[in-house]
N, CA, C, O and CB atoms as a CASP TS submission, in Angstrom:
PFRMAT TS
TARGET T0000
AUTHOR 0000-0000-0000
METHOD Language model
MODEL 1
PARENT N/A
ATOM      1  N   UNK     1     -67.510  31.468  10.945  1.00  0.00           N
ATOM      2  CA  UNK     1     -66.929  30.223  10.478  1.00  0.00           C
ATOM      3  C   UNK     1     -66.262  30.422   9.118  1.00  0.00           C
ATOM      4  O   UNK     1     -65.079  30.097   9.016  1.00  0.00           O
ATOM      5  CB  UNK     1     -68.000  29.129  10.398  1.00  0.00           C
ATOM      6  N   UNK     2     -66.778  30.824   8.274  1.00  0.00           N
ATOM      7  CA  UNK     2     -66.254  31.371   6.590  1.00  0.00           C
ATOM      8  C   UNK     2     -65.114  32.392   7.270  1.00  0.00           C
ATOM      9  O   UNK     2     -63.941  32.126   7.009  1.00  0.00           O
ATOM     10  CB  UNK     2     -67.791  32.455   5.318  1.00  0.00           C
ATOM     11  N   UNK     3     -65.322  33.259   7.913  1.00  0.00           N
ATOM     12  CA  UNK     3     -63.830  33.771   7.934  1.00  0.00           C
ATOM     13  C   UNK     3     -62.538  32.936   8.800  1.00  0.00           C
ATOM     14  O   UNK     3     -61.330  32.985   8.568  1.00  0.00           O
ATOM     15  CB  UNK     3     -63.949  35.251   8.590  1.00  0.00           C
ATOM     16  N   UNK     4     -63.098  32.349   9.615  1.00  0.00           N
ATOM     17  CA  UNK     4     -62.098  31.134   9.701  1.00  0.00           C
ATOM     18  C   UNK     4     -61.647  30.360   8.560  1.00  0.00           C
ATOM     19  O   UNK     4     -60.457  30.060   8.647  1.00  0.00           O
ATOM     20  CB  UNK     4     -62.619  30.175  10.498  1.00  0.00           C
ATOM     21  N   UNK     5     -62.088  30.049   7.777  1.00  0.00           N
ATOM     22  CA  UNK     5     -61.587  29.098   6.729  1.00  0.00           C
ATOM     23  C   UNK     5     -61.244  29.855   6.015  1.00  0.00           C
ATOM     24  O   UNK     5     -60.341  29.348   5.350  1.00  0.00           O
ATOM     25  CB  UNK     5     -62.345  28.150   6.108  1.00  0.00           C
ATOM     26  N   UNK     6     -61.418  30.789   5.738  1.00  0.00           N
ATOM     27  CA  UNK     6     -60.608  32.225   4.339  1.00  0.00           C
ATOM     28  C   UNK     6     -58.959  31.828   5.195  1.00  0.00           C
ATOM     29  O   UNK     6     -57.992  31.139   4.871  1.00  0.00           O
ATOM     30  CB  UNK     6     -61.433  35.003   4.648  1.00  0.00           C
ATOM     31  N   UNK     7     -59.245  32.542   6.211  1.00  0.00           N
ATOM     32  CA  UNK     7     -57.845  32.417   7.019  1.00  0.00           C
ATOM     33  C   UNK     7     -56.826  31.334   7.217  1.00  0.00           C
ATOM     34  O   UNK     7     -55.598  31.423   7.197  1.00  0.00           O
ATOM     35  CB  UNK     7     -58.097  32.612   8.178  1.00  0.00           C
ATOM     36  N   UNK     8     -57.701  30.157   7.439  1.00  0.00           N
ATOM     37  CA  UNK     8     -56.236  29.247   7.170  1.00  0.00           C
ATOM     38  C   UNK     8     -55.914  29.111   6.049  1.00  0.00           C
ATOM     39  O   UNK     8     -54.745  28.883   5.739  1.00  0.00           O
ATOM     40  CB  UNK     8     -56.150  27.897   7.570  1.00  0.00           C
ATOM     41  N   UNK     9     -57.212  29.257   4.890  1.00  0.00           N
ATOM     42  CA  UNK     9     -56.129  29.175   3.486  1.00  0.00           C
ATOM     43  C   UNK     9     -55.486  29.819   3.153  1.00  0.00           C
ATOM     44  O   UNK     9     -54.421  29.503   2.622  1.00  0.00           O
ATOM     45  CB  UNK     9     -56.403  29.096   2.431  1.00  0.00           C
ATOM     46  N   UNK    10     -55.939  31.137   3.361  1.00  0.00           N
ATOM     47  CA  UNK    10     -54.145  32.508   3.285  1.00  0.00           C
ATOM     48  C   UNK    10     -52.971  31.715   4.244  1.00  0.00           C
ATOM     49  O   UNK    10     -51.803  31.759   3.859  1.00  0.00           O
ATOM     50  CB  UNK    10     -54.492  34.771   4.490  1.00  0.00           C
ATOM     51  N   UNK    11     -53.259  31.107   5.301  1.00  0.00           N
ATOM     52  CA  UNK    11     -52.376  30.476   6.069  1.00  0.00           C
ATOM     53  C   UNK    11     -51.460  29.579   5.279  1.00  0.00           C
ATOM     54  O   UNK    11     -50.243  29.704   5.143  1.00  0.00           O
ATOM     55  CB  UNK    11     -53.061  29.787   7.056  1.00  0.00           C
ATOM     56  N   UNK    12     -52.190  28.727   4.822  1.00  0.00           N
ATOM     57  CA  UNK    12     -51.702  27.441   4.142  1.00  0.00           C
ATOM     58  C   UNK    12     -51.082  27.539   2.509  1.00  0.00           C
ATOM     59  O   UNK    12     -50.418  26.726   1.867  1.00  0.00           O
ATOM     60  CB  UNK    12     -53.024  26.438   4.146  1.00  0.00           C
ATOM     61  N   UNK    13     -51.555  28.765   2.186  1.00  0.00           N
ATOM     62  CA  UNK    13     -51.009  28.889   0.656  1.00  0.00           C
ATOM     63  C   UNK    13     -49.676  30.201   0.983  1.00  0.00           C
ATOM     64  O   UNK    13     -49.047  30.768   0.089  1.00  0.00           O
ATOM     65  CB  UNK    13     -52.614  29.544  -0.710  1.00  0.00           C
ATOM     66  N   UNK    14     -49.502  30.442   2.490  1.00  0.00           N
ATOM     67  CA  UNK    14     -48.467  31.416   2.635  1.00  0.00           C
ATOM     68  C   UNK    14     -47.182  30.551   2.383  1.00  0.00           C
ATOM     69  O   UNK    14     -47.022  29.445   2.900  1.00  0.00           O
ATOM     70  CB  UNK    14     -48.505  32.178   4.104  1.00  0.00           C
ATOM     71  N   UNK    15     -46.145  31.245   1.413  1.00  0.00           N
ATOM     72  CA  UNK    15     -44.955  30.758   1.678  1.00  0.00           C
ATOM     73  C   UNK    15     -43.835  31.264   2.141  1.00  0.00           C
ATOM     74  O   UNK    15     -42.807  30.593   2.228  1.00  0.00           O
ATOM     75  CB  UNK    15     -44.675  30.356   0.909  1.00  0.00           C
ATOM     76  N   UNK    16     -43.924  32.535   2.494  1.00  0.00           N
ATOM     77  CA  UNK    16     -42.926  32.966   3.283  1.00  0.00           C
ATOM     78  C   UNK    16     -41.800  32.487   4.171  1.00  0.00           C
ATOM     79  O   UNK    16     -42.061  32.338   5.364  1.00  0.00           O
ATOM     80  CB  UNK    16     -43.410  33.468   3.812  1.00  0.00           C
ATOM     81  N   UNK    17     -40.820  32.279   3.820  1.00  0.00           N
ATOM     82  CA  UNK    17     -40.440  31.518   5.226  1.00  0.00           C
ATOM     83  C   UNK    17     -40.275  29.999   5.253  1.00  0.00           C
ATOM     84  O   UNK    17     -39.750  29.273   6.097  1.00  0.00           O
ATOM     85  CB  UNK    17     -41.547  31.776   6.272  1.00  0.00           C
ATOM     86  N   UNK    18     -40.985  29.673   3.866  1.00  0.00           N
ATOM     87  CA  UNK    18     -41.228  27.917   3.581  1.00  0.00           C
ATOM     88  C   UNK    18     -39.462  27.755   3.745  1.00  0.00           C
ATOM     89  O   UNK    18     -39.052  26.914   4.545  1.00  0.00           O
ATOM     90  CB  UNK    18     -42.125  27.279   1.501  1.00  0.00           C
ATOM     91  N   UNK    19     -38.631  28.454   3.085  1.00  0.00           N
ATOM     92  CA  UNK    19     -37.202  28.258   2.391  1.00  0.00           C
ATOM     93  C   UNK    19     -36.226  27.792   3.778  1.00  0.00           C
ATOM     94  O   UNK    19     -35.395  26.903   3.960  1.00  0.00           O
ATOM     95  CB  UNK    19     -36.571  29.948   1.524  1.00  0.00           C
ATOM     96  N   UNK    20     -36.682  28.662   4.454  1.00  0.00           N
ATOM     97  CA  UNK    20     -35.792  28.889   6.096  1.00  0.00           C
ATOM     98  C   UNK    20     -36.669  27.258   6.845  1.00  0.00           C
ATOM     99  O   UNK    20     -35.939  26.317   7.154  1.00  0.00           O
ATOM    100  CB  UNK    20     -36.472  31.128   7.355  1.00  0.00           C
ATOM    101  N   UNK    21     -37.745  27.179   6.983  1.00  0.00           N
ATOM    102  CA  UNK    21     -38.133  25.767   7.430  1.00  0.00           C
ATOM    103  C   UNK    21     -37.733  24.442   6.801  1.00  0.00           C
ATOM    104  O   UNK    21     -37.800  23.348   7.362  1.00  0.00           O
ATOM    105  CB  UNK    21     -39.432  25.720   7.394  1.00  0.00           C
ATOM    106  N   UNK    22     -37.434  24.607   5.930  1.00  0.00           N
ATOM    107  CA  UNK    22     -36.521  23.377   4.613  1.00  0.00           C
ATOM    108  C   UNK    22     -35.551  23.382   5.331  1.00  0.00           C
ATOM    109  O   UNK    22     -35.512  22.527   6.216  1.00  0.00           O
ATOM    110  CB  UNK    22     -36.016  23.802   2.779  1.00  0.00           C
ATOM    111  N   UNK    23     -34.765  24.061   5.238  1.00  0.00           N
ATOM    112  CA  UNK    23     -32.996  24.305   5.533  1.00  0.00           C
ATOM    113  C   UNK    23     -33.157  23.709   7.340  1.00  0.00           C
ATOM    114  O   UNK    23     -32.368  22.891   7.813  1.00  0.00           O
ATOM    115  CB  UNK    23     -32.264  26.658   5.316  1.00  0.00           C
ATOM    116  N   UNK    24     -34.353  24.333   8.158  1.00  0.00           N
ATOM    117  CA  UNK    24     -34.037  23.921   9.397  1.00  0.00           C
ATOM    118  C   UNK    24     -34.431  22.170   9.740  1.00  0.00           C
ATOM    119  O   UNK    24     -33.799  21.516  10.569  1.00  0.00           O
ATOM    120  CB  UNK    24     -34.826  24.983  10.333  1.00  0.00           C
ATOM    121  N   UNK    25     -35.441  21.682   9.025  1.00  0.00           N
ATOM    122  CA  UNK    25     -35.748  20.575   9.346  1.00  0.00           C
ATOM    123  C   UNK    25     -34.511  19.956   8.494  1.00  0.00           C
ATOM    124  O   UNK    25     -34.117  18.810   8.712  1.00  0.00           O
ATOM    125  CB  UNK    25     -37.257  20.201   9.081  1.00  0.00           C
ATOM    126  N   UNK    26     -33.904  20.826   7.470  1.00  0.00           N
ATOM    127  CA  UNK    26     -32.477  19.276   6.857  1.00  0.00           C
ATOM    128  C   UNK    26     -31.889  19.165   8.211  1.00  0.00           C
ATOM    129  O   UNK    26     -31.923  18.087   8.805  1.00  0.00           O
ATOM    130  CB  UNK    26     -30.723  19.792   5.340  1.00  0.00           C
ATOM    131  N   UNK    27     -31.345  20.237   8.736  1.00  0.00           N
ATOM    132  CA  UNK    27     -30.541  20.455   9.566  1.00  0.00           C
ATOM    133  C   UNK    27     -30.610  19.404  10.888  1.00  0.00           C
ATOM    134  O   UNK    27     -29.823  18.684  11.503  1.00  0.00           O
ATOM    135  CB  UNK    27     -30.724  21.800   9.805  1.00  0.00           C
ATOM    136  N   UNK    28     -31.836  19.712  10.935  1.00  0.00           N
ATOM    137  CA  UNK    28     -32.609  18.814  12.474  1.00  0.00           C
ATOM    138  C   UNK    28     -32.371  17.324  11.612  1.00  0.00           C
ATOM    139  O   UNK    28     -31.651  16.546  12.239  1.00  0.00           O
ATOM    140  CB  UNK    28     -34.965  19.284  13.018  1.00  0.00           C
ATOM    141  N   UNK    29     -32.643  17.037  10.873  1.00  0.00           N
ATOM    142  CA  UNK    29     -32.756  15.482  10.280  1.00  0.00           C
ATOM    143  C   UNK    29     -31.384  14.750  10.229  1.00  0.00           C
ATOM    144  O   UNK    29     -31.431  13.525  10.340  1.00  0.00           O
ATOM    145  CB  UNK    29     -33.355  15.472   8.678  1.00  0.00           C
ATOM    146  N   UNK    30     -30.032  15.405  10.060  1.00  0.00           N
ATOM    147  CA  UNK    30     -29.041  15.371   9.535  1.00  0.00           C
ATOM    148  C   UNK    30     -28.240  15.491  11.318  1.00  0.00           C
ATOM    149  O   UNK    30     -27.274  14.775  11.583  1.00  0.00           O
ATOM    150  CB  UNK    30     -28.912  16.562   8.188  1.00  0.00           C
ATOM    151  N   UNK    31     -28.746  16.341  12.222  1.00  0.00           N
ATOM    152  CA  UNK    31     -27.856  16.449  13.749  1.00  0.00           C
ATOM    153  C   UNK    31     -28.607  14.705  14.330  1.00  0.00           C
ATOM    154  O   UNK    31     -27.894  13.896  14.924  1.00  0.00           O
ATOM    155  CB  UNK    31     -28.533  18.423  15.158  1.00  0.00           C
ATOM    156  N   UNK    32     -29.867  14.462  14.058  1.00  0.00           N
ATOM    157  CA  UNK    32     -30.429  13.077  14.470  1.00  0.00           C
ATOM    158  C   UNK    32     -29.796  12.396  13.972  1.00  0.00           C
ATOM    159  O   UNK    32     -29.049  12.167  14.923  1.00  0.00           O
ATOM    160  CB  UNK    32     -31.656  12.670  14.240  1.00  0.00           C
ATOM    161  N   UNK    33     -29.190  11.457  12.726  1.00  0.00           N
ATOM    162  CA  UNK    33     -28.681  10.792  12.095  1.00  0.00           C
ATOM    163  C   UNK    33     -27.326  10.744  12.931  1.00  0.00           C
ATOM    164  O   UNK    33     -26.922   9.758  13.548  1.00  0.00           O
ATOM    165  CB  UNK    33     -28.782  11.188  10.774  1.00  0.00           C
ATOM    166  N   UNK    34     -26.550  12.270  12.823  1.00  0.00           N
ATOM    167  CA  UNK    34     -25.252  11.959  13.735  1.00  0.00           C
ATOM    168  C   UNK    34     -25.436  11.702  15.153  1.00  0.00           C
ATOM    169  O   UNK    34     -24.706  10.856  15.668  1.00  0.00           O
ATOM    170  CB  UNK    34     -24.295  13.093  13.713  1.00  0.00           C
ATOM    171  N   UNK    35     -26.106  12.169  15.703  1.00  0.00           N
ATOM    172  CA  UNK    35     -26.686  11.694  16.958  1.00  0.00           C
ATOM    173  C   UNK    35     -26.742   9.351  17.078  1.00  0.00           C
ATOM    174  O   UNK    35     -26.413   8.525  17.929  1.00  0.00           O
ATOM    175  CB  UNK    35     -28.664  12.691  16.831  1.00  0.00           C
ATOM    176  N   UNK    36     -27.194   9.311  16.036  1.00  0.00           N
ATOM    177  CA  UNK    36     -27.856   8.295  16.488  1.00  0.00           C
ATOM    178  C   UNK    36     -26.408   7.286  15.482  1.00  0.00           C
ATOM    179  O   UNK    36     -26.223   6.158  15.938  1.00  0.00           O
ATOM    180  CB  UNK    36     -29.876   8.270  16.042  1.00  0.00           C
ATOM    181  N   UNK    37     -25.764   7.565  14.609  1.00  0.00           N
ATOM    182  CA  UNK    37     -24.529   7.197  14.627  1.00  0.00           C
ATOM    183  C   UNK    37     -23.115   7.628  14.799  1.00  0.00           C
ATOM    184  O   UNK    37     -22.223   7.584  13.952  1.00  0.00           O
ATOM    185  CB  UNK    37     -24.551   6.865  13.931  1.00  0.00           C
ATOM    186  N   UNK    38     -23.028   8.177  16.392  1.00  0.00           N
ATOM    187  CA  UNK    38     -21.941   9.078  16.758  1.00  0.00           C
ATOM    188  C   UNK    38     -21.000   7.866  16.667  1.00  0.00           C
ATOM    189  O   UNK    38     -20.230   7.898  15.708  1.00  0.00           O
ATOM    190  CB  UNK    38     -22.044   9.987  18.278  1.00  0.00           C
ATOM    191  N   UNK    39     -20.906   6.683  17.577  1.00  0.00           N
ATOM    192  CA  UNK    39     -20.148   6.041  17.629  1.00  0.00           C
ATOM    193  C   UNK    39     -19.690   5.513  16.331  1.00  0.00           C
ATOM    194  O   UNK    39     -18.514   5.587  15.976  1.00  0.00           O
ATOM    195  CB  UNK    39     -20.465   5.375  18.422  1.00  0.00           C
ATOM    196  N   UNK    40     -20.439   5.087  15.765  1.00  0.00           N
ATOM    197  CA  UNK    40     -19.464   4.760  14.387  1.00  0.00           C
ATOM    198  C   UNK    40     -19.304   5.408  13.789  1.00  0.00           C
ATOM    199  O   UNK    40     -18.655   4.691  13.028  1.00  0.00           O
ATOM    200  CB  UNK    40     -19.632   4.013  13.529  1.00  0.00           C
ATOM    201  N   UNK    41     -19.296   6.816  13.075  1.00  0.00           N
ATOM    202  CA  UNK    41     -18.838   8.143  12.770  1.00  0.00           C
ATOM    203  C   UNK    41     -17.581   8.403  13.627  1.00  0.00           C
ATOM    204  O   UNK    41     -16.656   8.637  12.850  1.00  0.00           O
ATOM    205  CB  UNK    41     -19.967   9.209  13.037  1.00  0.00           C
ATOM    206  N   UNK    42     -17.279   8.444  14.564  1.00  0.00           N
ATOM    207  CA  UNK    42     -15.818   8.331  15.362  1.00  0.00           C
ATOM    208  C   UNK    42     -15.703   7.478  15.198  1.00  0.00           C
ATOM    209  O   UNK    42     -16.534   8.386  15.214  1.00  0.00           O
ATOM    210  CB  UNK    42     -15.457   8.533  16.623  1.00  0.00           C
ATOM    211  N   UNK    43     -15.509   6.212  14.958  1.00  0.00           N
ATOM    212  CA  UNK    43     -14.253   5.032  15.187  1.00  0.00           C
ATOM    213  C   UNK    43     -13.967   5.464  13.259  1.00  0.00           C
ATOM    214  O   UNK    43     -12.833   5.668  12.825  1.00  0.00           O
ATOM    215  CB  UNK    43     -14.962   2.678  15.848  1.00  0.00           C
ATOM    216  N   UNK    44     -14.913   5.508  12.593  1.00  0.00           N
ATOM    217  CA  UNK    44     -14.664   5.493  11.386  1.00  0.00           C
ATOM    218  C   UNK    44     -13.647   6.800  11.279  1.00  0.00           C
ATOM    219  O   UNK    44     -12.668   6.578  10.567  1.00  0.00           O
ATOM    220  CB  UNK    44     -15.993   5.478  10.560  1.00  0.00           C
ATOM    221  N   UNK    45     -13.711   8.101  11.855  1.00  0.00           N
ATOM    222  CA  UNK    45     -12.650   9.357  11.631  1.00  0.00           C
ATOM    223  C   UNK    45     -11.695   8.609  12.310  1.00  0.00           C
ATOM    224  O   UNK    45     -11.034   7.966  11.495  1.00  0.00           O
ATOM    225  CB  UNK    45     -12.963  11.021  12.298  1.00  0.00           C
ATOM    226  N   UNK    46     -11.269   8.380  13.693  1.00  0.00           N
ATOM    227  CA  UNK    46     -10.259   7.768  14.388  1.00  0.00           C
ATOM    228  C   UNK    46      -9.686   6.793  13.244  1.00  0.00           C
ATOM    229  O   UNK    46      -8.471   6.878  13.065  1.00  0.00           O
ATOM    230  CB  UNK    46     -10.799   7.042  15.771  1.00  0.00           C
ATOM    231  N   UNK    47     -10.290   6.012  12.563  1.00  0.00           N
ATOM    232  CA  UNK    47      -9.645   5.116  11.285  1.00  0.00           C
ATOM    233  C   UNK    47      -8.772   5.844  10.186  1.00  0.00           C
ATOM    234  O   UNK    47      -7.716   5.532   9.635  1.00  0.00           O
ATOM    235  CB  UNK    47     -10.866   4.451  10.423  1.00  0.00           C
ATOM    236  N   UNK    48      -9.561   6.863  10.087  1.00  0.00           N
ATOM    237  CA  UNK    48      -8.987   7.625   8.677  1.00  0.00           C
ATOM    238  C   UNK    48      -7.806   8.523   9.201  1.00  0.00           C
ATOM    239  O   UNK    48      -6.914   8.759   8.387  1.00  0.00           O
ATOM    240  CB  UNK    48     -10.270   8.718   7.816  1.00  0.00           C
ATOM    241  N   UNK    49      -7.685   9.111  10.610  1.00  0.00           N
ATOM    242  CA  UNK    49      -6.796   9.970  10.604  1.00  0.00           C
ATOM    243  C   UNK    49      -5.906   9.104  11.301  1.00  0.00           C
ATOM    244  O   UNK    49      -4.959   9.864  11.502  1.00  0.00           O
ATOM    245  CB  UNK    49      -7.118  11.290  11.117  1.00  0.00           C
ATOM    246  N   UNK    50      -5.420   7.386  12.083  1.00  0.00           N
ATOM    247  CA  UNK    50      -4.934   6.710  12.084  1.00  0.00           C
ATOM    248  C   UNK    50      -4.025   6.059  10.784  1.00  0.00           C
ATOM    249  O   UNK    50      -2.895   5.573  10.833  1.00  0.00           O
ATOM    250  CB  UNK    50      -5.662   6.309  12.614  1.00  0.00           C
ATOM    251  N   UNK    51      -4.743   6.192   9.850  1.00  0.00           N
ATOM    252  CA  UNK    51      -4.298   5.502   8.337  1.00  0.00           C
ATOM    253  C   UNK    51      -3.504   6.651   8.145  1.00  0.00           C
ATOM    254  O   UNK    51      -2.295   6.432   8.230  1.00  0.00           O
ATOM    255  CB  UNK    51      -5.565   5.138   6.965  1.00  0.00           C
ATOM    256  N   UNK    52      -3.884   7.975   7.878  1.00  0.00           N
ATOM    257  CA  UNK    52      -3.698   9.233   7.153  1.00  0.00           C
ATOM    258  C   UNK    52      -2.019   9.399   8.133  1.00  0.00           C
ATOM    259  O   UNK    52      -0.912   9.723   7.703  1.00  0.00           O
ATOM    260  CB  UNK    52      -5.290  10.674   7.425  1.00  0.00           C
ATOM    261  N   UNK    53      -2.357   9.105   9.238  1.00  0.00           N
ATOM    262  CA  UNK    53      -0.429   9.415  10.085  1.00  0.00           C
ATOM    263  C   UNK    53       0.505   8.342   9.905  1.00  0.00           C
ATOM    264  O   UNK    53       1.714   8.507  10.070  1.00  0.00           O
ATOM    265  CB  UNK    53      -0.336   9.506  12.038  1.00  0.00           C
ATOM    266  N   UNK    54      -0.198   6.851   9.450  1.00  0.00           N
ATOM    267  CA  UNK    54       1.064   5.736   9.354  1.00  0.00           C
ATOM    268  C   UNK    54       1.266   6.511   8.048  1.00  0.00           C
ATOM    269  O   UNK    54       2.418   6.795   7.721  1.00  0.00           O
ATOM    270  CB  UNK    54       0.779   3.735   9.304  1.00  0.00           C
ATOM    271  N   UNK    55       0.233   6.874   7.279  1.00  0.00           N
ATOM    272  CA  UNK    55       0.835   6.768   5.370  1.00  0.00           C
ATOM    273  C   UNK    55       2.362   8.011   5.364  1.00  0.00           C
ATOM    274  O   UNK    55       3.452   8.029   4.791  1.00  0.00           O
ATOM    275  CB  UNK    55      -1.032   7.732   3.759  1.00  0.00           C
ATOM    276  N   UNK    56       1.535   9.038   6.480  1.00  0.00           N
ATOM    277  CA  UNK    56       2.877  10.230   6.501  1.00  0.00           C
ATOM    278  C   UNK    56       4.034   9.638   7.325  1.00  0.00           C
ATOM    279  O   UNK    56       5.109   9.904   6.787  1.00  0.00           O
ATOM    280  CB  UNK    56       2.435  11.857   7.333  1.00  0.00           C
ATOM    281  N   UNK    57       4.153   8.971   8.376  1.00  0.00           N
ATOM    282  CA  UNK    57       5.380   8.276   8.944  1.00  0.00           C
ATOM    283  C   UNK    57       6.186   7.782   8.107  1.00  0.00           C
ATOM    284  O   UNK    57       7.348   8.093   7.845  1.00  0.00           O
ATOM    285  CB  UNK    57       5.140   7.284   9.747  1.00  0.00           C
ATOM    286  N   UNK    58       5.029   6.417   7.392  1.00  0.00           N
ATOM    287  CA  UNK    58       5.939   5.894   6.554  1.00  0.00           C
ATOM    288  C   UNK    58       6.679   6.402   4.601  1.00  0.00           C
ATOM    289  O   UNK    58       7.523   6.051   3.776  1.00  0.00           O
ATOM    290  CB  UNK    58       5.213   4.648   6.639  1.00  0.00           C
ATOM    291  N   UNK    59       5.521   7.475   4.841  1.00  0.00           N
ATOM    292  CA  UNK    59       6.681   8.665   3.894  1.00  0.00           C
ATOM    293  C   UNK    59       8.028   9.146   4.233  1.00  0.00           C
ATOM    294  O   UNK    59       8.979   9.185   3.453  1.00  0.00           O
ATOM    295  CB  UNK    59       6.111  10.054   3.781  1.00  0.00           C
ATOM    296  N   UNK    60       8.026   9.504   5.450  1.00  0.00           N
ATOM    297  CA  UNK    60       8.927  10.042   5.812  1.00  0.00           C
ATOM    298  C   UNK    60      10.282   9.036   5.789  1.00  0.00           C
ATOM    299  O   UNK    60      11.352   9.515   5.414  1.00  0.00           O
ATOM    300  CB  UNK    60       8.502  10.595   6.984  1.00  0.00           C
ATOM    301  N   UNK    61      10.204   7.760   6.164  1.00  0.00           N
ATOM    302  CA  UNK    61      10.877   6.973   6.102  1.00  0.00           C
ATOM    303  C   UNK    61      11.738   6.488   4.345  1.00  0.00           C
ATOM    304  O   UNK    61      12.822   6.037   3.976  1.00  0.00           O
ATOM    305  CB  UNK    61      10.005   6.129   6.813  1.00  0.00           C
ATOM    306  N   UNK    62      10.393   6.952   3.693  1.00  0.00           N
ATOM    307  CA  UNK    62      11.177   6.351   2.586  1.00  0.00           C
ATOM    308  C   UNK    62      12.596   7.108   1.521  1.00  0.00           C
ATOM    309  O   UNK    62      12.788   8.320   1.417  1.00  0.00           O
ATOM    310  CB  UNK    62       9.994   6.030   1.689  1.00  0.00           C
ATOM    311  N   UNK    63      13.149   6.386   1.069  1.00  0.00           N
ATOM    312  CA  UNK    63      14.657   7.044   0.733  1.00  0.00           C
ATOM    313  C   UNK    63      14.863   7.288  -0.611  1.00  0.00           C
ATOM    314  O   UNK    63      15.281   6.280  -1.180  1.00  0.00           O
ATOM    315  CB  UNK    63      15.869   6.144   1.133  1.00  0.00           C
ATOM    316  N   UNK    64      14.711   8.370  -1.426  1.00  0.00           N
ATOM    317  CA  UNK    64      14.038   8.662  -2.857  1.00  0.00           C
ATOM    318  C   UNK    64      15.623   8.822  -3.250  1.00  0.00           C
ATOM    319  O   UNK    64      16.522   9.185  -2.491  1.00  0.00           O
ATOM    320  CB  UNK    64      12.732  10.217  -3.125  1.00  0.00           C
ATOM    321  N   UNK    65      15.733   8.455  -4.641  1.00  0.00           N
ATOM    322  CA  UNK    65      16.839   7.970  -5.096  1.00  0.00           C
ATOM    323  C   UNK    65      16.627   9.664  -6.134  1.00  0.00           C
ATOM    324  O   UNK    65      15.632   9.654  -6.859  1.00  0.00           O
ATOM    325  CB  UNK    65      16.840   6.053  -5.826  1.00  0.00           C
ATOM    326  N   UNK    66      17.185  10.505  -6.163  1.00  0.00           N
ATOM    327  CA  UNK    66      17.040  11.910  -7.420  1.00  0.00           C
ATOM    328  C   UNK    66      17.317  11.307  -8.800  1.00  0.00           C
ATOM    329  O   UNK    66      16.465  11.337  -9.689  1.00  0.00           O
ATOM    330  CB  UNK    66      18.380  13.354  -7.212  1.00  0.00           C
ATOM    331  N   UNK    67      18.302  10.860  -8.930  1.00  0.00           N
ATOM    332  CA  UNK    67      18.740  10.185 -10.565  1.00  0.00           C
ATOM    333  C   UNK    67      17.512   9.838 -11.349  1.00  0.00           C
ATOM    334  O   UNK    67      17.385  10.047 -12.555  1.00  0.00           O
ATOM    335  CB  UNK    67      19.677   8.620 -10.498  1.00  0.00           C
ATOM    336  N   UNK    68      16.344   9.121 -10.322  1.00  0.00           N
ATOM    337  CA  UNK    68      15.257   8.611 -11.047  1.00  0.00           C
ATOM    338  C   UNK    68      14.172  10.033 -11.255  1.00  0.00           C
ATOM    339  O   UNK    68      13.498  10.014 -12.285  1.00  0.00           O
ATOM    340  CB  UNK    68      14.565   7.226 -10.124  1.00  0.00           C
ATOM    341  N   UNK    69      14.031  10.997 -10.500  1.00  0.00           N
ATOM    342  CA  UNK    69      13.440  11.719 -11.251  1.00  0.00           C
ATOM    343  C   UNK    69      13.078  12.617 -11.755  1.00  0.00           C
ATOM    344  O   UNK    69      12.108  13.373 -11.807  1.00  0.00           O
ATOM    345  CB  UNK    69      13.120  11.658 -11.248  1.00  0.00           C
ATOM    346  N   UNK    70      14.538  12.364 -12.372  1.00  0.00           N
ATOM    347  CA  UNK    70      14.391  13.270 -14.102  1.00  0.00           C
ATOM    348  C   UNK    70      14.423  14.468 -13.903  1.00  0.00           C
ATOM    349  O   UNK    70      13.760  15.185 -14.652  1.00  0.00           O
ATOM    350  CB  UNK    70      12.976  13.152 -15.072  1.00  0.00           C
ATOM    351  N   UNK    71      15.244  15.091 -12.779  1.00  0.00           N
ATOM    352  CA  UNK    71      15.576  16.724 -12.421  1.00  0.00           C
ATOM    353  C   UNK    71      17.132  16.450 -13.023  1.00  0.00           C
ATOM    354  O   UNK    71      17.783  15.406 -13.028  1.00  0.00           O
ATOM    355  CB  UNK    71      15.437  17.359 -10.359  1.00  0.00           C
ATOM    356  N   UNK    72      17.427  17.616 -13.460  1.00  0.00           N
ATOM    357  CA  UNK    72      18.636  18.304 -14.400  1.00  0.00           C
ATOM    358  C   UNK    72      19.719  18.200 -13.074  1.00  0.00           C
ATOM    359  O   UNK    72      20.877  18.599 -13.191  1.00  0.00           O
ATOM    360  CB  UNK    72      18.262  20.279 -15.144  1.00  0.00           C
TER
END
C-alpha cells in the first residue's frame, strides 16, 4: 500500500509533458467553441468579405482628380 502511494505522488508531482497537455486541451476548448458557433462565425466572415468586395468595387468606380494630390 505505501508503495502505491509513493507512486502516485511521483505521478502527480511529474511534469513532464504538463506543457504539451495545456496547448492540447486550449486547442480542444477553442475547436468546441467553433463547433458550437459555426453558424454565426460564417454569416459573420460571409459579412466581412461581402463588405470587403462592395468597398473594392466601389473603389474602383471612383474618379481621382491628380491636381489634388500634390504629385509634381
Amino acid at each position: 500500500m505505501e508503495a502505491l502511494k509513493t507512486a502516485w505522488h511521483r505521478f502527480w508531482k511529474e511534469e513532464d509533458g504538463l506543457g504539451t497537455l495545456e496547448i492540447l486541451l486550449i486547442i480542444a476548448v477553442l475547436l468546441i467553441i467553433a463547433i458550437a458557433f459555426r453558424k454565426w462565425i460564417t454569416k459573420w466572415m460571409e459579412s466581412l468579405f461581402n463588405d470587403a468586395s462592395k468597398e473594392i468595387k466601389d473603389s474602383k468606380n471612383v474618379n481621382i482628380d491628380d491636381s489634388k494630390l500634390g504629385t509634381p
